[in-house]
C-alpha positions, -999 to +999 in steps of 0.1 A: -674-743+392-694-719+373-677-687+389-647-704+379-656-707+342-626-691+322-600-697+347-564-712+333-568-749+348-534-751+359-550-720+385-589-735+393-572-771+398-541-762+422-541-778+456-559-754+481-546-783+511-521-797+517-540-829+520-546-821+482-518-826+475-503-858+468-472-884+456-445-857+475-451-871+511-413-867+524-416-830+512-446-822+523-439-841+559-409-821+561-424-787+554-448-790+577-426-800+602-408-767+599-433-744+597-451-758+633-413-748+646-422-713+633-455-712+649-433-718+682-400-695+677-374-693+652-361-723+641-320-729+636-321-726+601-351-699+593-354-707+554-366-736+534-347-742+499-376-760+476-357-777+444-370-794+415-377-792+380-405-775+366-438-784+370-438-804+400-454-785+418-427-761+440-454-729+439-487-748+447-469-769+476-460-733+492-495-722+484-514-752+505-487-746+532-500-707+536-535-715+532-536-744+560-515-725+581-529-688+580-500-673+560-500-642+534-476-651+507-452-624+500-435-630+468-410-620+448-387-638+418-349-630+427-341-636+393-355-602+387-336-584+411-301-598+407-284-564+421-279-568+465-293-533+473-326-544+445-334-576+467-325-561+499-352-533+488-376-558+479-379-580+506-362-559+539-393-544+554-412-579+548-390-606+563-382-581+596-423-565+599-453-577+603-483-573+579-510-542+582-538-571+580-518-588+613-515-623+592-484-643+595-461-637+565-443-660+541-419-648+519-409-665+488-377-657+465-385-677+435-359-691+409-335-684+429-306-706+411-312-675+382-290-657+406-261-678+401-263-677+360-251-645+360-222-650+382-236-622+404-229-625+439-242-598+453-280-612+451-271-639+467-253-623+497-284-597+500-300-636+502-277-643+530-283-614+554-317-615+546-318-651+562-303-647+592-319-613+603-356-627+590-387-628+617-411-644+592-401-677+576-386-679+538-388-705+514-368-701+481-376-722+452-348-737+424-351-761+394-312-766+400-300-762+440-267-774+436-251-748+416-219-738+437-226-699+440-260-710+459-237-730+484-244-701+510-277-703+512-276-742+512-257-738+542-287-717+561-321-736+545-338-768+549-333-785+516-363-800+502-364-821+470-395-824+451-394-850+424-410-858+388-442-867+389-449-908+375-467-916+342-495-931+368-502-900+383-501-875+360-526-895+339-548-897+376-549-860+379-557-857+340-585-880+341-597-861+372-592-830+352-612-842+324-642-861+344-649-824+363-648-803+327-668-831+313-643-839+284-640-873+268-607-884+272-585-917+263-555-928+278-536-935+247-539-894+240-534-887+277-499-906+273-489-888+245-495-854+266-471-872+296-443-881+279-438-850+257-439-832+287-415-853+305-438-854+337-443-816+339-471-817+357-485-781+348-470-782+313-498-814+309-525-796+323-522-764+297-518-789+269-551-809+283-569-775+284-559-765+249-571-797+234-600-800+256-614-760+249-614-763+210-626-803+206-644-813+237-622-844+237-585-857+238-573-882+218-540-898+206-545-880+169-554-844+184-527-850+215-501-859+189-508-828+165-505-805+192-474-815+204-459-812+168-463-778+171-455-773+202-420-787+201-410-757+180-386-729+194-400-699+174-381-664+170-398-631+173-412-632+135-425-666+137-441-661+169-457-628+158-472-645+130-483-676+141-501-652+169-517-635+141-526-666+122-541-689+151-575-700+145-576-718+174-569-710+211-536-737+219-522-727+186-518-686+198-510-704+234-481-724+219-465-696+199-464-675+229-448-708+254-426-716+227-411-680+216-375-672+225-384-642+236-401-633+272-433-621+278-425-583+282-403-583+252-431-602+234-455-571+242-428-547+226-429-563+196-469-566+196-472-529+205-446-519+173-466-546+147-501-548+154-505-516+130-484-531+104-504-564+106-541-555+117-548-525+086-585-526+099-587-498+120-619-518+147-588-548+143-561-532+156-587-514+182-592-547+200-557-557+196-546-529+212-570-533+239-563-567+249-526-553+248-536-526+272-555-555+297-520-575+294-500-543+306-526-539+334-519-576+348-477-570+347-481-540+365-506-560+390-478-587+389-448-558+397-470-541+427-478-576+442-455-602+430-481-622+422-474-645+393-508-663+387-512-637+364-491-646+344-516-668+326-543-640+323-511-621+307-506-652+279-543-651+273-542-615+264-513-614+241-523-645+223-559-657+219-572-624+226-547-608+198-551-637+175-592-635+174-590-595+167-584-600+134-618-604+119-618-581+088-580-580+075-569-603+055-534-620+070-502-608+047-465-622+046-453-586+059-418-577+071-422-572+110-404-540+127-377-543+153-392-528+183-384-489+189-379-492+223-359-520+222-335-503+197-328-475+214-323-497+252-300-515+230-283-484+219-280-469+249-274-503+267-229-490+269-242-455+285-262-473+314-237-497+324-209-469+325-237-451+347-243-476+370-204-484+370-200-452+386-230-449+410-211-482+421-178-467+425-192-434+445-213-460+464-186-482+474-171-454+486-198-433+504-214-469+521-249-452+505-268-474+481-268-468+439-302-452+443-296-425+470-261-420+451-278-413+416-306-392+434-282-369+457-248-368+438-254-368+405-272-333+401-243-316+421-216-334+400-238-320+369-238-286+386-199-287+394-189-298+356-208-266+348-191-241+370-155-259+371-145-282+347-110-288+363-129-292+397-152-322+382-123-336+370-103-340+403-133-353+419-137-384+391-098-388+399-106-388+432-131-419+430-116-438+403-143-427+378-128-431+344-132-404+312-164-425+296-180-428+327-180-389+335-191-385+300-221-406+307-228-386+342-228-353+327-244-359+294-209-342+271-183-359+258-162-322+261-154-334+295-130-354+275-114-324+268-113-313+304-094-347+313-065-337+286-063-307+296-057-320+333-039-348+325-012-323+305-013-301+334-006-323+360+020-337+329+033-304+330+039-300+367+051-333+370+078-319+341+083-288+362+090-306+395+113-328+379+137-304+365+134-286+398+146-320+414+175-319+389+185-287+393+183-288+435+202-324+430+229-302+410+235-271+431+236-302+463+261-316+443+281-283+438+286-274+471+298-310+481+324-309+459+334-271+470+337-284+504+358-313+500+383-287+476+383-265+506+396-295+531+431-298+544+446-329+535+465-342+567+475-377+548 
């Protein structure tokens, strides 16, 4: 245990086996069932759609599956990449290769019902093909399975339920928890913990382990205080202070589990505030270097999609922050909106005009966003340059509207390029018009000489 010293207990106490792990028998007979058909050939349906809410244990059931069965997790949360040609990046080359180590592979798309919240279908289609041209088994995870956008994948996976954990169980694997960490422990606090959690397993555990770390005991008084607290939804200037105020580890733990804001938006407004808060220059030193170690572990997490690191990330941007300040005294400051978050806000209309037309010339050109903003846009740049009127026919051309060329070239003059098109081609349509009119005249003329010129025989 010692080597494990310091580890989140929701991490050192995860099932390794699947004989570990316990009270989700039909899943776990089901699973198993489906992966022996893997070790054989490629079953009918080559994905497994895992469903629950959270907590019950979705990740570490996938976990114990790999590790009995000699599998290298390859994960990814699709939530993340909600675009088809993002997920079809992500995961291509691992579903259809094998690994450089020679170990099976198991890919997992986490929270993949965040696909269908924002009514993009093209995630979920990238889901589709991905599925029926894999060579390695996929499991997807969802706390909600049944939205209707997800109905094509339903169609391909083996659906597997995993249900809330009982009152009797959860209180089992606390008491286990506690007996191994040697903390006293009674059931009445142990309860409380449960039922505030609603039988989220892992959200019990990080409660256990913030009582447990600061008292050496959980009881119904301590249980009960915590929870208080925790049942708060804070906004970025209550979280940021009650970060900077913790004088104890679960208080700077809940701040950060009950913000509004995510985890890499928390870090932007950390990285803006820590000067303004911590005036001691050796404060705001450490601050900034346990901000620096949190960076480190979401880039670790972006390279490998692992997201046990998650945890190492909270412990960073909350304890670690909260016990830097040992020499400034904590003021009721004003707290500044994050720089960087301004100006992605202010520019948020120019990117989605961009990407609006990178869709447009890639619809077109059957060529990805990527390769179109890498390959086209510089020449289209280069073209606006040396013929406006050019640039112009070629936005016509692929339905690219006056805002969006704008945003491609970087100068709202092309504005003026698109009047002066649109008159001209006003202009010709004019002059062909009264050309029209004046053919359609002299046509006329000449009928009417003709019949005056006719002999009339009745």
């Amino acid at each position: 245990m010692s080597a494990e010293k310091g580890l989140p207990w929701i991490i050192k106490y995860r099932p390794k086996s699947l004989k570990e792990y316990v009270n989700q028998e039909t899943a776990v007979a089901i699973i198993t069932s489906w992966i022996k058909d893997w070790e054989k050939r490629a079953p009918t349906k080559k994905a497994v759609l895992l469903y629950g809410p959270p907590g019950v244990g979705k990740t570490s059931l996938i976990e114990a599956l790999a590790n009995d069965y000699g599998y290298e997790i390859v994960e990814t949360n699709a939530s993340d990449y909600r675009r088809r040609d993002d997920i079809y990046r992500k995961v291509y080359n691992s579903a259809i290769q094998g690994t450089l180590t020679g170990r099976k592979k198991l890919i997992l798309l986490d929270e993949v019902d965040g696909l269908s919240s924002t009514g993009d279908k093209g995630g979920i289609e990238a889901i589709v093909q991905l599925i029926t041209q894999t060579k390695n088994p996929i499991i997807l995870t969802a706390n909600n399975a049944f939205h209707p956008d997800l109905k094509p994948i339903r169609d391909l996976a083996v659906m597997i339920e995993l249900k809330n954990l009982n009152q009797k169980h959860v209180l089992t694997v606390l008491k286990i928890i506690c007996e191994r960490e040697g903390v006293e422990c009674e059931d009445a606090g142990l309860k409380v913990i449960y039922e505030k959690n609603r039988g989220d397993l892992r959200a019990c555990i990080n409660d256990l382990q913030s009582i447990a770390e600061v008292y050496g005991k959980v009881n119904e008084e301590l249980a009960t205080e915590l929870t208080y607290y925790r049942d708060r939804e804070l906004n970025p200037f209550d979280t940021l202070r009650n970060i900077f105020t913790s004088k104890y580890v679960w208080q700077s733990r809940n701040a950060i589990s009950h913000s509004e804001v995510d985890t890499d938006t928390l870090i932007e407004w950390l990285s803006e505030n820590i000067p303004v808060q911590l005036t001691d220059p050796e404060d705001a030193y450490l601050a900034f270097q346990a901000l620096s170690r949190a960076d480190v572990y979401r880039g670790i997490i972006k390279k490998t999609g692992n997201y046990d690191f998650l945890a190492y990330i909270t412990e960073m941007i909350g304890p670690a922050i909260s016990f830097s300040r040992k020499k400034t005294k904590f003021k009721w400051l004003k707290y500044n909106y994050p720089s960087k978050l301004k100006m992605l806000s202010e520019t948020k209309r120019s990117r989605e005009l961009l990407n609006s037309s990178l869709q447009k010339l890639s619809k077109r050109l059957s060529q990805s966003t990527s390769k179109s903003k890498k390959d086209l846009l510089p020449y289209l740049r280069s073209i606006y340059r040396l013929s406006p009127p050019h640039f112009v026919q070629i936005c016509r051309s692929y339905g690219i509207t006056v805002e969006e060329a704008a945003v491609i070239v970087g100068d709202k003059q092309v504005e003026k390029a698109f009047a002066e098109m649109a008159a001209e081609r006003q202009e010709k349509s004019a002059e062909k018009a009264e050309i029209s009119r004046t053919q359609a005249k002299r046509a006329k003329g000449r009928t009417s000489k003709k019949r005056g010129g006719q002999t009339q025989l009745f």
